[in-house]
N, C-alpha and C positions, 0 to 999 in steps of 0.2 A: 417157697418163692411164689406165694400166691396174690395176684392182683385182681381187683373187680372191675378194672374200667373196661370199657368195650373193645378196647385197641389191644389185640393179643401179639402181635409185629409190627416192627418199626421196620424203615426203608431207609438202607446204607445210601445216600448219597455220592459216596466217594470222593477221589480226585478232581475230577474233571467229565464235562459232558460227552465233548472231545471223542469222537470214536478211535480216529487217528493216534490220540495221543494218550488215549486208554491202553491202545495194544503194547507202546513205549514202553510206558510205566509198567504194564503186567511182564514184559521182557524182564526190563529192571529191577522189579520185585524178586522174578523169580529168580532172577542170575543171582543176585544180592546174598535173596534165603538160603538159595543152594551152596554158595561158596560158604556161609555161617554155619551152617548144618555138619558140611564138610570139614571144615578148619576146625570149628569146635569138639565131634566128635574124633577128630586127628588127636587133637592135647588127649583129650580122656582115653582112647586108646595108647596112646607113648606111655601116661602115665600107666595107666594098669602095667603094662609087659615089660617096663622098664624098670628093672630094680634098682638102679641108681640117681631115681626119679622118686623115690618112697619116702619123701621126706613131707613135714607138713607143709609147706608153704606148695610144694605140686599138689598134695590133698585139695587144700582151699583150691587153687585152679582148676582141680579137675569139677568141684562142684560149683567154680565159679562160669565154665566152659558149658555145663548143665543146666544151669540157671540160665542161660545167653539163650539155647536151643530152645527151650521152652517158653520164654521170652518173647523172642521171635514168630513160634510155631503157633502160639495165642494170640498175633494181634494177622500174620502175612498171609496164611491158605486160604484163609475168608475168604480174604477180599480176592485173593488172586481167584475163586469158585466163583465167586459175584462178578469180576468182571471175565471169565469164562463162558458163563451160562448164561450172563444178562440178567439174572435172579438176585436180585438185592434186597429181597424182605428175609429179616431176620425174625426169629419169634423172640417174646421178651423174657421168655426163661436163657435162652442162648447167648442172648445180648447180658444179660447180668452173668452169665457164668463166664464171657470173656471176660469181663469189668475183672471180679473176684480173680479169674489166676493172673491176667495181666498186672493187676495191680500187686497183687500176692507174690508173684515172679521179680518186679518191679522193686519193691520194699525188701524183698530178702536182700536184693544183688547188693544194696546200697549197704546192710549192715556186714553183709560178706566182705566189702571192701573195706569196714571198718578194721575186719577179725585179719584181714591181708594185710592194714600197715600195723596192726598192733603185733601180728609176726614179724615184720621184716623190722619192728624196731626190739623185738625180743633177740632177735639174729645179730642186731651191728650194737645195740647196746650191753646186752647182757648175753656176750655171746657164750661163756663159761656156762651160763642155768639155763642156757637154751631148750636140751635135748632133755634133760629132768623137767623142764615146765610144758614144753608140747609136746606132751608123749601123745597118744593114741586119743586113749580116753579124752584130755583135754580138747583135742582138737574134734573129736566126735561130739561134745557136748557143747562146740564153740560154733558148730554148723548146723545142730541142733535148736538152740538159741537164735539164730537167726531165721529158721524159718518161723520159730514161735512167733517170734519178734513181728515180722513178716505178715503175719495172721491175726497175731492183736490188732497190730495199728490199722488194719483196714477193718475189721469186725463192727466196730461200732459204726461209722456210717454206713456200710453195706448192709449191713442189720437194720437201719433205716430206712435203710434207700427200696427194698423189695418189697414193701409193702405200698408203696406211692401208686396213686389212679392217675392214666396217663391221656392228654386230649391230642397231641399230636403227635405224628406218627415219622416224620421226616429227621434223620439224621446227618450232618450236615460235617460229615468224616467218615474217614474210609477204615473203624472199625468201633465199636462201642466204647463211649468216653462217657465220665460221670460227668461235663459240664452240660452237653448236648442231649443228654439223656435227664437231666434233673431239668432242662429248659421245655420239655417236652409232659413236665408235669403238671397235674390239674389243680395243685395244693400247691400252698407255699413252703419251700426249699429253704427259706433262708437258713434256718437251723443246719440242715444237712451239707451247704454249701461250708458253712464256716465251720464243722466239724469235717470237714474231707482238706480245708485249707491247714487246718490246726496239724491234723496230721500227720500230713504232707510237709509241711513247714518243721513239726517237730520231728522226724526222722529226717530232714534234711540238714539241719543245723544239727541237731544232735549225733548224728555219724558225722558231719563235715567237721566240726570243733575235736571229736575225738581223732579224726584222720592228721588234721593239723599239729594237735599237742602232738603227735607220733614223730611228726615228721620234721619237729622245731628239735625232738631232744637229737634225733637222726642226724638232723644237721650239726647239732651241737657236738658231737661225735664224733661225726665223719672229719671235722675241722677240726680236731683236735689229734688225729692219726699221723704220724710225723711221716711217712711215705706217701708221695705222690700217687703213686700207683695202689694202696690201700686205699686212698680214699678213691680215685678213679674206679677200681673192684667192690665199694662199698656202694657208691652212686650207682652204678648199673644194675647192680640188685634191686635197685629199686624201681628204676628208669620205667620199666614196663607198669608196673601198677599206676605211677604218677601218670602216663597218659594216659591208661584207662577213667583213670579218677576224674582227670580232665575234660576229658571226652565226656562222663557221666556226668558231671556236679555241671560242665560246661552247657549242655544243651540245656541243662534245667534251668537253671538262671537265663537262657535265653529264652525260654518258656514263659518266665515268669517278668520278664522285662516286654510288658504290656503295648502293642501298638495302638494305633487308632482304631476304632470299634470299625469303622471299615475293612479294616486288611485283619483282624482280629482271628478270622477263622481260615485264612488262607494263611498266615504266621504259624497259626498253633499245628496244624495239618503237616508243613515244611518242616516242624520242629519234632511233629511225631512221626514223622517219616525218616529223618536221623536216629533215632532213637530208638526206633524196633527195628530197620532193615543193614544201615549204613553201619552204627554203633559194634552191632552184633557179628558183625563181618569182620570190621577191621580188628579189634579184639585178638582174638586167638593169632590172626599175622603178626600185632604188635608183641604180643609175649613169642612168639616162634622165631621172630628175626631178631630181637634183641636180647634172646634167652639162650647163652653159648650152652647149657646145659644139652635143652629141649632141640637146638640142630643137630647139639651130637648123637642123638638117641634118633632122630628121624632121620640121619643119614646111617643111620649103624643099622636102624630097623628094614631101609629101605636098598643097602646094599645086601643081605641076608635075603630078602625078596625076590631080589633079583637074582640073586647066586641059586637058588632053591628052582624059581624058574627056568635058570638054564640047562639044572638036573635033569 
């Protein structure tokens, strides 16, 4: 990560000037992170102690509840330290090592969610070869895959991008982003911009088309279950990943649905402040209130808690 230009830190801008309305947000932030941190590591705990939770599809969630934590914990302390101390000069090795895991955390989640509906259609479609096809090892080498995955597709512009000489120093968002940081370069980007779109683009259509084929034959399936209530027990299996999927594939296309170059950096800011603090919260509640499994294991763990307590 070595650069020649003179400028060794850039200066996180943030949210807002706002003293007032800094301390808001820093509440907000921290409430947000803390309840995500919490919720998340709640699933990855249930799952480990719960042995009737040892299946693959709690595997994928407990490293998709992992991915969230981490997620979050690389884009939110920053800033929540920046606006603490007032200290908002980052150096530019730190500022590229958030880019790399945010983005790295970022691209895993999305193929993680691919390897979640191509389970929950190996569950309702093939339920007979289910337990022969996700044994252990598959399911190790399917979360394996995705972090590879995860580290190719950023490799190459990030392998670019740390060698760029930089002329200004002002960041114009509340944690390191490659459009704001490649604007801040003293060469021309164009090359690096349309490989970081390429992508981005291609891991977003390329897991969103594989998540869809899943969930067309799911359909096809479920509508073909001659009990009402099969198919009602079929659908809620899945219920929970469909609004995570929503929530994720949904702020991106909001992301990517361009406003006027005036409101351009106060959109994108809105849209990455859903997406690392908001996203990663509500998550873990949407699989825990709509997962009869995952309440009965947290009221079973948490009535044993308390019984132990009153000893």
């Amino acid at each position: 990560m070595r650069n020649h230009s003179a400028i060794t830190a850039f200066i996180i801008l943030g949210l807002t000037n706002d003293t007032q309305l800094e301390i808001l947000i820093f509440v907000f932030l921290l409430v947000t992170y803390m309840l995500s941190v919490i919720g998340n590591l709640t699933i990855i705990s249930l799952i480990f102690v719960d042995p009737h939770l040892k299946t693959a599809m709690y595997f994928f969630l407990q490293n998709f509840s992992f991915l969230e934590i981490s997620f979050t914990t690389a884009c939110v302390p920053t800033y929540l330290y920046i606006i603490s101390s007032g200290d908002k000069m980052i150096t530019i090795n730190a500022c590229f090592s958030q880019i790399f895991f945010i983005v790295l955390f970022g691209a895993t989640e999305f193929f993680l969610l691919t390897v979640l509906s191509y389970d929950r259609y190996l569950a309702i479609c093939k339920p007979l070869h289910y337990m022969s096809i996700m044994n252990s090892r598959v399911c190790r080498s399917l979360i394996l895959s995705c972090w590879v995955s995860g580290f190719l597709i950023i490799l190459p512009p990030f392998g670019l991008s740390v060698h760029l000489e930089f002329c200004d120093s002002f960041i114009d968002h509340f944690f390191c982003d490659a459009s704001p940081i490649l604007k801040n370069a003293c060469s021309d980007t164009w090359f690096i911009e349309q490989l970081v779109i390429f992508c981005a683009v291609l891991t977003f259509i390329a897991t969103l088309v594989c998540i869809v084929l899943s969930y067309i034959y799911i359909i096809r399936t479920v509508l073909r279950l001659p009990s009402a209530q099969e198919r009602k027990k079929a659908f809620s299996t899945c219920s929970s990943h469909m609004i995570v999927v929503s929530i994720t594939y949904g702020s991106c296309i909001f992301m990517y649905v361009k406003p006027s170059a005036k409101d351009e950096v106060a959109h994108n800011k809105g849209v990455s402040l859903l997406t690392t603090s908001i996203a990663p919260m509500l998550n873990p509640f949407v699989y825990t209130l709509r997962n009869k499994q995952v309440k009965q294991s947290f009221h079973g763990i948490l009535k044993r808690l308390i019984f132990y307590s009153k000893k």
